[in-house]
N, CA, C and O of each residue as an XYZ file, in Angstrom:
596
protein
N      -5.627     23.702     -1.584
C      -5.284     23.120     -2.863
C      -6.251     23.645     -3.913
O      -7.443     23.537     -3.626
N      -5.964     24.150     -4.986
C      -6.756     24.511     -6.195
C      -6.181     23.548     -7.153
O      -5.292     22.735     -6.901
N      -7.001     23.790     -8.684
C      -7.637     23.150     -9.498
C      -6.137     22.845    -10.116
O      -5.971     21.738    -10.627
N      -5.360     23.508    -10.099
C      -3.461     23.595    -10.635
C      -2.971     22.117     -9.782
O      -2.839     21.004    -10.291
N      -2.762     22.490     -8.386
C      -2.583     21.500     -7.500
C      -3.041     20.125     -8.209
O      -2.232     19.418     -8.810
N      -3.960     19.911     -8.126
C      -4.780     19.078     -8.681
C      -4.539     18.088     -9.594
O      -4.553     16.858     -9.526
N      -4.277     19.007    -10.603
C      -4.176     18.739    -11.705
C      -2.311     18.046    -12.055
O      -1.838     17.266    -12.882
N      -1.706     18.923    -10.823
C      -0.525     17.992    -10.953
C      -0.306     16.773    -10.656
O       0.435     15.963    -11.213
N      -1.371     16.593     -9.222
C      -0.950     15.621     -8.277
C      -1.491     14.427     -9.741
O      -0.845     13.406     -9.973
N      -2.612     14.784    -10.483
C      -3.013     13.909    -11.308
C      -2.278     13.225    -12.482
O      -2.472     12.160    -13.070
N      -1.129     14.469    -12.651
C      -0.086     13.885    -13.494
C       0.509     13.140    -12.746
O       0.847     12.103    -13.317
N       0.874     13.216    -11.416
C       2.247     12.261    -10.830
C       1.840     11.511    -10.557
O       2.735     10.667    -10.519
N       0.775     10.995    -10.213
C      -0.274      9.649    -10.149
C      -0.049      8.705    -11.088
O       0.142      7.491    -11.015
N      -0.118      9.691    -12.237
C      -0.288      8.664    -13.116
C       1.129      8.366    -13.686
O       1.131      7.367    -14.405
N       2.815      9.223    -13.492
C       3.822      9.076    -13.870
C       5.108      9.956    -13.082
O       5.876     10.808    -13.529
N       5.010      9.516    -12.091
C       5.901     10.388    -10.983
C       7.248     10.633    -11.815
O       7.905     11.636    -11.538
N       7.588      9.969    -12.587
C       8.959     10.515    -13.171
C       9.017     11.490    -14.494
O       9.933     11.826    -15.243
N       8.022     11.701    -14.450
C       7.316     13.333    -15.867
C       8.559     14.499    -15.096
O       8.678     14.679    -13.884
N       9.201     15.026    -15.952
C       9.997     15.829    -15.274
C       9.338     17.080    -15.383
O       8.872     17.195    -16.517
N       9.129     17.983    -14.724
C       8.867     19.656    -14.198
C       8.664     20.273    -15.376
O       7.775     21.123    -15.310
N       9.354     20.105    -16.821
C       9.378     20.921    -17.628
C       7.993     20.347    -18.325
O       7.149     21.176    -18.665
N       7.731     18.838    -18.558
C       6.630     18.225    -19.394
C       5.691     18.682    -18.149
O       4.797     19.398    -18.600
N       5.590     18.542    -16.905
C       4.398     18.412    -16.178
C       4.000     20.532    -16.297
O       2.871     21.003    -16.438
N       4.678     20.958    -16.237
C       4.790     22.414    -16.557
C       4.029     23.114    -17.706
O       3.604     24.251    -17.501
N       3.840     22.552    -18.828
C       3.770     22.792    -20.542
C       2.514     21.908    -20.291
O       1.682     22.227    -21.139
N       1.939     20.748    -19.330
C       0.293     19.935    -19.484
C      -0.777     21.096    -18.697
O      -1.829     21.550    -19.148
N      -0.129     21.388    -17.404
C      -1.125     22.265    -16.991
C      -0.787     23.783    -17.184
O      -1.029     24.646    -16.339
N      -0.154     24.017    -18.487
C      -0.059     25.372    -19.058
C       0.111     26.692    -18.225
O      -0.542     27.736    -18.183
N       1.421     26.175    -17.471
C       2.134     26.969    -16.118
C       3.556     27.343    -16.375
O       3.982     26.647    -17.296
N       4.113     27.856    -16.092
C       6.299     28.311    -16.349
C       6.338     27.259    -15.475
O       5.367     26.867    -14.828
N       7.862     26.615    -15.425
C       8.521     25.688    -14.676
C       8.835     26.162    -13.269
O       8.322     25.288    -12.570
N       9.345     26.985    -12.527
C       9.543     27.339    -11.861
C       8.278     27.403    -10.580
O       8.384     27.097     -9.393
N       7.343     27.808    -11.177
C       5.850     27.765     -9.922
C       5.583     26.315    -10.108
O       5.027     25.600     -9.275
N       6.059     25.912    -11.359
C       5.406     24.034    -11.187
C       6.245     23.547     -9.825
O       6.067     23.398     -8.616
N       6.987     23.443    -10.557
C       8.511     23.131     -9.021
C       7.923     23.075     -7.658
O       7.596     22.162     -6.901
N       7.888     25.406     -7.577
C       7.432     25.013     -6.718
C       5.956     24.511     -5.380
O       6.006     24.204     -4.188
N       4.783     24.657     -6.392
C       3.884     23.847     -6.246
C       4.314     22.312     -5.998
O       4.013     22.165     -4.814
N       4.601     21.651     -6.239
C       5.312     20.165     -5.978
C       6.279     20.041     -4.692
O       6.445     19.019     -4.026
N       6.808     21.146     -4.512
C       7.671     21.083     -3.331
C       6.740     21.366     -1.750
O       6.867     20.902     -0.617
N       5.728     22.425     -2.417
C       4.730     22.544     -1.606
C       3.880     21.735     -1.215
O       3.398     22.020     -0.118
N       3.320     20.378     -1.929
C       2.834     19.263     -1.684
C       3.738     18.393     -0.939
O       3.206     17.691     -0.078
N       4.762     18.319     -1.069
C       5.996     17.298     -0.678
C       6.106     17.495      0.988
O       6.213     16.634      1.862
N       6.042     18.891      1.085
C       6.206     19.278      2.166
C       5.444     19.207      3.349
O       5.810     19.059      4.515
N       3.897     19.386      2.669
C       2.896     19.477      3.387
C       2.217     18.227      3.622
O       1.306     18.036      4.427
N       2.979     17.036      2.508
C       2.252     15.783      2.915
C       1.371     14.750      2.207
O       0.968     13.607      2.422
N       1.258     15.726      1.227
C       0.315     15.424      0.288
C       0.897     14.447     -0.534
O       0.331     13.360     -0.652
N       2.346     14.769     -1.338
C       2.637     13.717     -1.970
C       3.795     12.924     -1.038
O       4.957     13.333     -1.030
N       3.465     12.010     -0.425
C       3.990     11.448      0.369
C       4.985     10.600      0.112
O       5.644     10.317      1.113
N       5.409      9.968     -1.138
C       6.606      9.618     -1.672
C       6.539      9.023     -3.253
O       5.586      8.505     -3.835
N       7.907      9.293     -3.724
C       7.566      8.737     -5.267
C       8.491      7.311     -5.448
O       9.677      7.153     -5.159
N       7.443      6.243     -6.081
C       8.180      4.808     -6.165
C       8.304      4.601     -7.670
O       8.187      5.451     -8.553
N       8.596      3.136     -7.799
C       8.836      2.619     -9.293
C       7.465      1.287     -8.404
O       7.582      0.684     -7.337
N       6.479      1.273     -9.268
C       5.849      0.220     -9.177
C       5.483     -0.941     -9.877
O       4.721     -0.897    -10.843
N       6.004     -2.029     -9.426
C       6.831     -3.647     -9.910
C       5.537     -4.153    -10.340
O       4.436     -3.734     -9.983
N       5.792     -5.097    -11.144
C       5.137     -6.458    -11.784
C       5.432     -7.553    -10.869
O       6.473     -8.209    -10.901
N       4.286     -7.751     -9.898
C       4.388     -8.679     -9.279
C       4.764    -10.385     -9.834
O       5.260    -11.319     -9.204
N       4.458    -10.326    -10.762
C       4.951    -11.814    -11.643
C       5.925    -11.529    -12.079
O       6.438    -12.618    -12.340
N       7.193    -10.106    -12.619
C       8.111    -10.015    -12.590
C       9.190    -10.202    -11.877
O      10.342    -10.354    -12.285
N       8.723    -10.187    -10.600
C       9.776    -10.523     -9.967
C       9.546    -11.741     -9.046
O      10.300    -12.138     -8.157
N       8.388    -12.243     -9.419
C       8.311    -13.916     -8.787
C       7.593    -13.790     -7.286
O       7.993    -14.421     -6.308
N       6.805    -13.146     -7.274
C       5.734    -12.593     -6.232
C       4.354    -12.438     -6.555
O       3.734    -11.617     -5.880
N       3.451    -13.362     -7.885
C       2.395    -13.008     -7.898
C       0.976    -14.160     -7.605
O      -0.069    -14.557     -8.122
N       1.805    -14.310     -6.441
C       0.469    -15.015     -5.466
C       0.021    -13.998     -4.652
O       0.895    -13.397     -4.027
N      -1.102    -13.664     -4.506
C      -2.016    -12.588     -3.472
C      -2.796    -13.212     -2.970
O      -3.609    -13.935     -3.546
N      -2.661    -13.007     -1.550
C      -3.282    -13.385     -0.441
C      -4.020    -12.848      0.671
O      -3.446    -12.681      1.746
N      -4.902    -12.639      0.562
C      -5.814    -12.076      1.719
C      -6.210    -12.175      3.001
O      -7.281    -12.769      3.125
N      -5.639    -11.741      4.141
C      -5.711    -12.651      4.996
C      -6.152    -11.714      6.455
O      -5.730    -10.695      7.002
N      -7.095    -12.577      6.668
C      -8.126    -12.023      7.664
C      -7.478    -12.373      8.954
O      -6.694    -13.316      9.070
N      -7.838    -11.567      9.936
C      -7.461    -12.039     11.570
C      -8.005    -11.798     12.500
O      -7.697    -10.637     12.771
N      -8.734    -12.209     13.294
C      -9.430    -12.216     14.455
C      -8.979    -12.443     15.716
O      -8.436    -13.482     16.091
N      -9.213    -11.413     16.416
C      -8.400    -11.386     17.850
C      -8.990    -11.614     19.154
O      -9.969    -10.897     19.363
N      -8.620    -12.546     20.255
C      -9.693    -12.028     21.257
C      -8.836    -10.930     22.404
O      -9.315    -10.742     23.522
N      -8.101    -10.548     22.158
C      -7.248     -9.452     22.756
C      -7.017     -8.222     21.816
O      -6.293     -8.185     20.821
N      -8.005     -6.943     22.492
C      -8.069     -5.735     21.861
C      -7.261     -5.036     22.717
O      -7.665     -3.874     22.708
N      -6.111     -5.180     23.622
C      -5.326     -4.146     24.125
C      -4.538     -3.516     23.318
O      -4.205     -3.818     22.172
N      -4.135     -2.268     24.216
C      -3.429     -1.419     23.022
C      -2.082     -2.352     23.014
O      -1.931     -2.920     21.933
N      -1.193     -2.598     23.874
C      -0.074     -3.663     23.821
C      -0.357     -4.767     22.813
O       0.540     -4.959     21.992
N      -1.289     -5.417     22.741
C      -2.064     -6.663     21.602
C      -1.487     -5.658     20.630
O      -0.257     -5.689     20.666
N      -1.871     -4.965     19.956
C      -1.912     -4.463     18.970
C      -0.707     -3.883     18.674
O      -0.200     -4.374     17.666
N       0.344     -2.452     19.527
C       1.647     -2.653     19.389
C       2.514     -3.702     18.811
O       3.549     -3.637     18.148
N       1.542     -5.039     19.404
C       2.781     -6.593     19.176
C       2.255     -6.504     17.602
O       2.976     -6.371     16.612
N       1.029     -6.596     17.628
C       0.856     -7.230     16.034
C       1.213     -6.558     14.577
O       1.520     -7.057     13.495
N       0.951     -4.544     15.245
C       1.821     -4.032     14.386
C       2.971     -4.173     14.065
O       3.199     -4.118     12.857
N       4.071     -4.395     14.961
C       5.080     -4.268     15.109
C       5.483     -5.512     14.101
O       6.206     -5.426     13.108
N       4.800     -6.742     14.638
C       5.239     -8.433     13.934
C       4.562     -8.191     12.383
O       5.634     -8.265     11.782
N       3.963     -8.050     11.733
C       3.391     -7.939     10.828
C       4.092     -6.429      9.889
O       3.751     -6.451      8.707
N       4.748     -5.524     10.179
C       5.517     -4.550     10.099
C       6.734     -5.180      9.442
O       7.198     -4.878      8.342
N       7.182     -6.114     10.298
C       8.601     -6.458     10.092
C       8.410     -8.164      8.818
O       9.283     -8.758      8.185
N       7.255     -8.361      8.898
C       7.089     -9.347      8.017
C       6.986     -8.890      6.049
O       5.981     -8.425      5.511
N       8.382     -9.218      5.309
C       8.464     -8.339      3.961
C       6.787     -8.926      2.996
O       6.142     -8.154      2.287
N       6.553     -9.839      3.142
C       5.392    -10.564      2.256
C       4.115     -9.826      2.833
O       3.069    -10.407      2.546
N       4.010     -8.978      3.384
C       2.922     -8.150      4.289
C       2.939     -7.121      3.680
O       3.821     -6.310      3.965
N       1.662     -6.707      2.303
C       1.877     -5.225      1.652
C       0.973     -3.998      2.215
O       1.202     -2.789      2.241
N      -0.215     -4.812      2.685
C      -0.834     -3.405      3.311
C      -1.601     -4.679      4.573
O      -1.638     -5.907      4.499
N      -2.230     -3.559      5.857
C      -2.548     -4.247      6.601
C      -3.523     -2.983      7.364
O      -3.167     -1.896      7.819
N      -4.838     -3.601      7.295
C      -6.231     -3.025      7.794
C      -6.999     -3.068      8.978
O      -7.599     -4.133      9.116
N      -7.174     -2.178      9.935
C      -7.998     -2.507     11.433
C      -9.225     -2.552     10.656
O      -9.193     -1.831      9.659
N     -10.203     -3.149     10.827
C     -11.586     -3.195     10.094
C     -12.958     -2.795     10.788
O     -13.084     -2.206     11.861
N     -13.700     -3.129     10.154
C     -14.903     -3.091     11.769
C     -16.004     -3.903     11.009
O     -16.444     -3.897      9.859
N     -16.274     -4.654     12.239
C     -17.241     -5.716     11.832
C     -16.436     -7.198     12.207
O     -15.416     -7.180     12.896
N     -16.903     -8.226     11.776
C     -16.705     -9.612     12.823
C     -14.504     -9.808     12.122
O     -13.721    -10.574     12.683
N     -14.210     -9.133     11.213
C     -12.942     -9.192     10.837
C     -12.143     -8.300     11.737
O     -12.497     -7.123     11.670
N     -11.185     -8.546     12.538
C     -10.217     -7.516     13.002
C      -9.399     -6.564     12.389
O      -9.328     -5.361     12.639
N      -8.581     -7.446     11.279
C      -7.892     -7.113     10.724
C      -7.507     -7.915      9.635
O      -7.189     -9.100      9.742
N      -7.544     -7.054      8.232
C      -7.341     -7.537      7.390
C      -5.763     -7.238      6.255
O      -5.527     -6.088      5.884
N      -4.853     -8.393      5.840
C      -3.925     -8.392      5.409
C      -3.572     -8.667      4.474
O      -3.535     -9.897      4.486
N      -3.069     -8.118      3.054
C      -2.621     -8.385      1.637
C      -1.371     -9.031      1.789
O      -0.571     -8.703      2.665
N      -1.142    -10.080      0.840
C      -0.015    -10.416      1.329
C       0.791    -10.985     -0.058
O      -0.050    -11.480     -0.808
N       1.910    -11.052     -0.527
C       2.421    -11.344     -1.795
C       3.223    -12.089     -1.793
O       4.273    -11.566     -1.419
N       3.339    -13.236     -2.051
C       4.361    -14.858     -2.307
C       4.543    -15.146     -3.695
O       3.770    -15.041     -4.647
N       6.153    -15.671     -3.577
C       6.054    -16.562     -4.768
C       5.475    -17.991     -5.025
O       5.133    -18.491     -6.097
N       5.455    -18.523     -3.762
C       4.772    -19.814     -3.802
C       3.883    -19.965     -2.718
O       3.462    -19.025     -2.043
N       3.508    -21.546     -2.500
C       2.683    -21.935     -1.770
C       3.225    -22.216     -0.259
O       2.654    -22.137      0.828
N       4.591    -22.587     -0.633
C       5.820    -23.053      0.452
C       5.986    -21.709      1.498
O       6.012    -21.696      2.729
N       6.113    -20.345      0.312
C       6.528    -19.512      1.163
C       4.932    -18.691      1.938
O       5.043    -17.771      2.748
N       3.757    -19.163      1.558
C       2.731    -18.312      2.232
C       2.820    -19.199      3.309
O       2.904    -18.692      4.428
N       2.819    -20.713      3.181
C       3.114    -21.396      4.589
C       3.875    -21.389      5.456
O       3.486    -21.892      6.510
N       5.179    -20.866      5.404
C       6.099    -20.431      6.323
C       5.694    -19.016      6.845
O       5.803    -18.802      8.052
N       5.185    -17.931      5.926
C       4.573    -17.085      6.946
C       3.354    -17.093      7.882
O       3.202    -16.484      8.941
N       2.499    -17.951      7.221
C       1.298    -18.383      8.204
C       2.163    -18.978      9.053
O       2.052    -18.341     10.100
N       2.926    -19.796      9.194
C       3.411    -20.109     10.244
C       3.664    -19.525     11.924
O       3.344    -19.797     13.082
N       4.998    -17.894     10.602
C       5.463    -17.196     11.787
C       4.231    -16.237     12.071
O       4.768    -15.183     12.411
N       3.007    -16.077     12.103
C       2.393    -15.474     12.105
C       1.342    -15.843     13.229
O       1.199    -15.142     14.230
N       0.819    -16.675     13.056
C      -0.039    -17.644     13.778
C       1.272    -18.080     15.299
O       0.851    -18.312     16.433
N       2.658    -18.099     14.977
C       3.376    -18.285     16.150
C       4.187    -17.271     17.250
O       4.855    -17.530     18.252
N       3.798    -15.948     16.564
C       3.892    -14.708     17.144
C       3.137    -14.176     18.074
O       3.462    -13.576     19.098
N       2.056    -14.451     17.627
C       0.568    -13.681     18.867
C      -0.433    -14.607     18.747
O      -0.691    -15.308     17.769
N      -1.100    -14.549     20.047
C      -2.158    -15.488     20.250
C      -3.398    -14.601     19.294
O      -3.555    -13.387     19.429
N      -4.221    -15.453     18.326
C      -4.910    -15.350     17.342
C      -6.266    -15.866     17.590
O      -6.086    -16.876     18.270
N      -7.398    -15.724     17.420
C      -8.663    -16.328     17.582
C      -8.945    -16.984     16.195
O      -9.621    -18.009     16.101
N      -8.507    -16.476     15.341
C      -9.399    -16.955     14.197
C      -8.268    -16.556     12.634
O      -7.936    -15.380     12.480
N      -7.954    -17.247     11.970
C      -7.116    -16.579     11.013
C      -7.638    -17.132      9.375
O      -7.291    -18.304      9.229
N      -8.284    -16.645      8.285
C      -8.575    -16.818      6.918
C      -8.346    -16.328      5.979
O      -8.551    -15.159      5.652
N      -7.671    -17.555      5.146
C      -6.715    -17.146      4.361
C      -7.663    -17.394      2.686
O      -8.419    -18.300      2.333
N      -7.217    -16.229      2.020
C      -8.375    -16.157      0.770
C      -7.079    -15.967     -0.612
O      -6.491    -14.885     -0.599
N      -6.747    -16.798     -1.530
C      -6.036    -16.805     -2.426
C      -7.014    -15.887     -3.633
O      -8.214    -16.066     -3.844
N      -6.046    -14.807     -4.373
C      -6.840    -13.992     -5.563
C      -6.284    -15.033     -6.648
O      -5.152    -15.470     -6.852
N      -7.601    -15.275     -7.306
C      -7.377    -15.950     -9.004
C      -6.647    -14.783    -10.120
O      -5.700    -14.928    -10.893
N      -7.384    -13.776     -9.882
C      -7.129    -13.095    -11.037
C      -7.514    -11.402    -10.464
O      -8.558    -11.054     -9.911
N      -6.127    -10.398    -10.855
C      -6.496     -9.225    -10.631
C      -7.192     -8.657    -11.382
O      -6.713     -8.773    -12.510
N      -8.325     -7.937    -11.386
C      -8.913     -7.443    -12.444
C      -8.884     -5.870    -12.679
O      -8.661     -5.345    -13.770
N      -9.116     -5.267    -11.610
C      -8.489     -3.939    -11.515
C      -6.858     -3.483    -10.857
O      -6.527     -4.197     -9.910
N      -5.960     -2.529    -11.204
C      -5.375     -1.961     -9.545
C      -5.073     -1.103    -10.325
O      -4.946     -1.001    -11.546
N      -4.952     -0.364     -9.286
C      -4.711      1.401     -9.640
C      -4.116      2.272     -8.215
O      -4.873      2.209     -7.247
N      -3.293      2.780     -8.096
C      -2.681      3.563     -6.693
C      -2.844      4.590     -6.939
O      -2.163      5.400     -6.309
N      -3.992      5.214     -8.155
C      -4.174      6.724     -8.219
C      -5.889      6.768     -7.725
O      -6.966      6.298     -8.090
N      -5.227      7.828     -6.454
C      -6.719      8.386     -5.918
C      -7.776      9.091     -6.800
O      -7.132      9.315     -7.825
N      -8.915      9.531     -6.981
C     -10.008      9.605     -7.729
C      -9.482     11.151     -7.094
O      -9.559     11.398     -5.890
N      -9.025     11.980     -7.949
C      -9.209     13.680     -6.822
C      -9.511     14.529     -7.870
O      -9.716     15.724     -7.656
């Protein structure tokens, strides 16, 4: 990857729907090598997919929840199950193996209080759990899904 590369991935970071001709004319390139530079990332992995990213209070999802889990079963099967259950759970946005006295740590997005309790529920009734803490966010102060590159 060179400084071109770069410099695109930095545009689509910041506006994946910039079409080829504007992202083309910022890093002072013809359209055609922009293209296919971008196709070349696409391919190789780098840009791994392009979304529309929501207003969590727009659409009635902006409770964030943090939620820690502690296991006393480290088999690889343990873990198959919990990926798998936690995978298929939609209120589950990202989910972390950790290291240190936390196993695993889980973001999680509700509209209410009703619905984080029905997933603690199915959650806690899926796999045997040692320890589970649940941390409500007051207030986001940063977010950003563009890497520092």
């Amino acid at each position: 990857m060179d400084a071109i590369d770069l410099a695109i991935l930095r545009l689509l970071q910041e506006d994946a729907s910039l079409p080829v001709t504007e992202i083309a004319a910022r890093i002072n390139l013809s359209q055609t090598p922009t293209w296919r530079r971008i196709q070349k990332l696409e391919q190789a992995g780098v840009i791994a997919r392009r979304v529309a990213l929501l207003d969590p209070a727009g659409v009635g999802r902006d409770i964030t929840v943090f939620v820690d889990v502690e296991t006393g079963d480290h088999s690889s099967q343990w873990l198959a199950d919990f990926a798998r259950t936690v995978s298929d759970m939609p209120q589950v946005m990202e989910v972390y193996r950790m290291a240190g006295e936390i196993d695993y740590t889980l973001r999680i997005s509700v509209g209410s209080m009703a619905e984080f309790d029905a997933f603690y529920r199915a959650l806690i009734e899926a796999l045997p759990l040692k320890n589970v803490t649940s941390r409500f966010a007051m207030e986001r102060i940063k977010y950003t899904t563009a890497l520092a590159i």
